[in-house]
N, C-alpha and C positions, 0 to 999 in steps of 0.2 A: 504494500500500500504506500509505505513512504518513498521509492521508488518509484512507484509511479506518480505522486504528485511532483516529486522531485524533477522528473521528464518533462512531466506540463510544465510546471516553473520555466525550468530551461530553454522549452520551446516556444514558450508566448515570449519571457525576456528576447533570442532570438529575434522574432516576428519583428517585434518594439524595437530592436537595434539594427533591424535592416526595412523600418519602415521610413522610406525617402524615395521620393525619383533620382534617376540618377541620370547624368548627360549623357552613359551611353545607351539609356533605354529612348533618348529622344531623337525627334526626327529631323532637330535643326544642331547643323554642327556645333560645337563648343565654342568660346567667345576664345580667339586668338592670345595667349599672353603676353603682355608687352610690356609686362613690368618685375622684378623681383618678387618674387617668394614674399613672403611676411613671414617671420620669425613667430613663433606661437606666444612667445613672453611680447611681442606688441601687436598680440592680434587685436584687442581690445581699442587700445585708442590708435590705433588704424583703422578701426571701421567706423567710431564715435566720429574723427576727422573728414572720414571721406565718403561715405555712405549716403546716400537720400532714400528717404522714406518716408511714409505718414506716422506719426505716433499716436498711440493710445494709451488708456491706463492710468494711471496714477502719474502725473506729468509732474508733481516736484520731486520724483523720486530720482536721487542722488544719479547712481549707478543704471541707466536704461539697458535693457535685454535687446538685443541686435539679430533681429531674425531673417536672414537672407532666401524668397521664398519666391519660387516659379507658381503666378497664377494658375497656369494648368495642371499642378501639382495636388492630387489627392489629399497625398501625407501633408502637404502646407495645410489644407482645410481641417485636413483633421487635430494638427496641434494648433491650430486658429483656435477651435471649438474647444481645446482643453487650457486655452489661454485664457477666456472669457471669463472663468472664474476667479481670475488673479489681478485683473485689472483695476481692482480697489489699494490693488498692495505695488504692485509692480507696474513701470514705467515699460512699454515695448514700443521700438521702431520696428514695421514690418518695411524691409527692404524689397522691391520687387528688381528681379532678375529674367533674363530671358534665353531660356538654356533647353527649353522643351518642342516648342512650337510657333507658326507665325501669329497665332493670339495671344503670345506672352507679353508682347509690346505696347500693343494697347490696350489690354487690360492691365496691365503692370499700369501704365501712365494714367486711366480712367480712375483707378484706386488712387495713385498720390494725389491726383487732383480733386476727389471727392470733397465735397461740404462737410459728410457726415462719414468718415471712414468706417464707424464701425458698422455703421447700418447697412455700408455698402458693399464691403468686406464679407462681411454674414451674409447677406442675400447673393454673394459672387460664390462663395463656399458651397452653401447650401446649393446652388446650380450645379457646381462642380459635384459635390458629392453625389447628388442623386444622375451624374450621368449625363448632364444636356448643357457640359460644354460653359457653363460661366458665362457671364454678362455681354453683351452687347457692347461692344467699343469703337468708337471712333476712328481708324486707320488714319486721320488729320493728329499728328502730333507736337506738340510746341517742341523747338530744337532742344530747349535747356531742359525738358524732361524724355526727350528721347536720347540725347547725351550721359544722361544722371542713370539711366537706365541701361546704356551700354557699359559705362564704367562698372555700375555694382558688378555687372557679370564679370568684368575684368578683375575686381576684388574675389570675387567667389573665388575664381584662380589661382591668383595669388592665394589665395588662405589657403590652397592646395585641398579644397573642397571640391569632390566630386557626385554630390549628391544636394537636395534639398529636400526642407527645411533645411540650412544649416545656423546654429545658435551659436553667439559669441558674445558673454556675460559676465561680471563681477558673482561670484560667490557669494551671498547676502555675510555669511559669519566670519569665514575668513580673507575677502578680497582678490581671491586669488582667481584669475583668468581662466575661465571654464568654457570649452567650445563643445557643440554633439551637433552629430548630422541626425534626420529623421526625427518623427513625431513622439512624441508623448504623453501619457495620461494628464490628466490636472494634478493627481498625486506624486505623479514622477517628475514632470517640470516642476512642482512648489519645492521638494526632493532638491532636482538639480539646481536648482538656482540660493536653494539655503533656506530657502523658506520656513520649512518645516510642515506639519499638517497645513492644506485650504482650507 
């Protein structure tokens, strides 16, 4: 019996540590690298520096959670949906990236420019998740958000990320720079970020 639970354990952790798209399951090639590596000890304030995204959450929060995430990306919706419960406590930039499809682009840009991200974000998920493809967007994109949006994908690189979600955060207890590709429960991301219980 405890073998077998032990199995399950094992294989849903598994599941949870390889849930992410990844660039080579998409159908649009990789964004070119054209810059250095990032060093893991300054992934953090390289992405706080150079990143564009929407924020949500708790917005005087010191330390913000840096989420690099392909709109056409399941796993992004689904750690979206286990984020929503943290947003009283936790500060998130959702970065969009474009690593999966020619709708990454503008939807990626349709989100940064939302009025209400989160309402917009959730009803783009919720599309995603049930299968029919995410939000309607604009193919007209303003240059300074179609630039902000090839660059994140050149950061995702450099951070030698090859999957999304990919997370890059402050430790809540000890500070210390904590990156994970793929989605998460609400218990696991309060978990990884320091939180403790939601």
């Amino acid at each position: 019996m405890n073998r077998r639970r032990l199995a399950l354990t094992l294989v849903s952790t598994l599941a949870m540590g390889l849930a992410a798209c990844s660039k080579e399951e998409s159908s649009t090639p990789a964004a070119t690298q054209t810059a250095a590596a990032i060093a893991p000890t300054q992934a953090y304030e390289t992405v706080a520096a150079e990143a564009k995204g929407f924020t949500v959450g708790a917005l005087m929060s010191a330390n913000p959670v840096y989420v690099l995430f392909d709109p056409q990306c399941p796993h992004c919706g689904h750690l979206w949906n286990a984020a929503l419960p943290l947003l009283g406590k936790v500060k998130f930039v959702w970065v969009p990236v474009a690593i999966m499809s020619p709708k990454s682009v503008p939807q990626g840009a349709a989100l940064m420019q939302a009025a209400d991200p989160v309402a917009t974000m959730s009803a783009h998920e919720q599309s995603i998740l049930s299968g029919q493809g995410g939000m309607s967007a604009s193919s007209s994109i303003p240059d300074g958000v179609l630039t902000a949006i090839k660059a994140n994908s050149q950061l995702l690189d450099r951070l030698g990320a090859d999957s999304v979600p990919f997370m890059v955060a402050r430790h809540a207890r000890n500070g210390q720079v904590v990156t994970k590709a793929g989605a998460l429960s609400t218990e696991a991301l309060s978990e990884f970020l320091g939180l403790g219980q939601p």
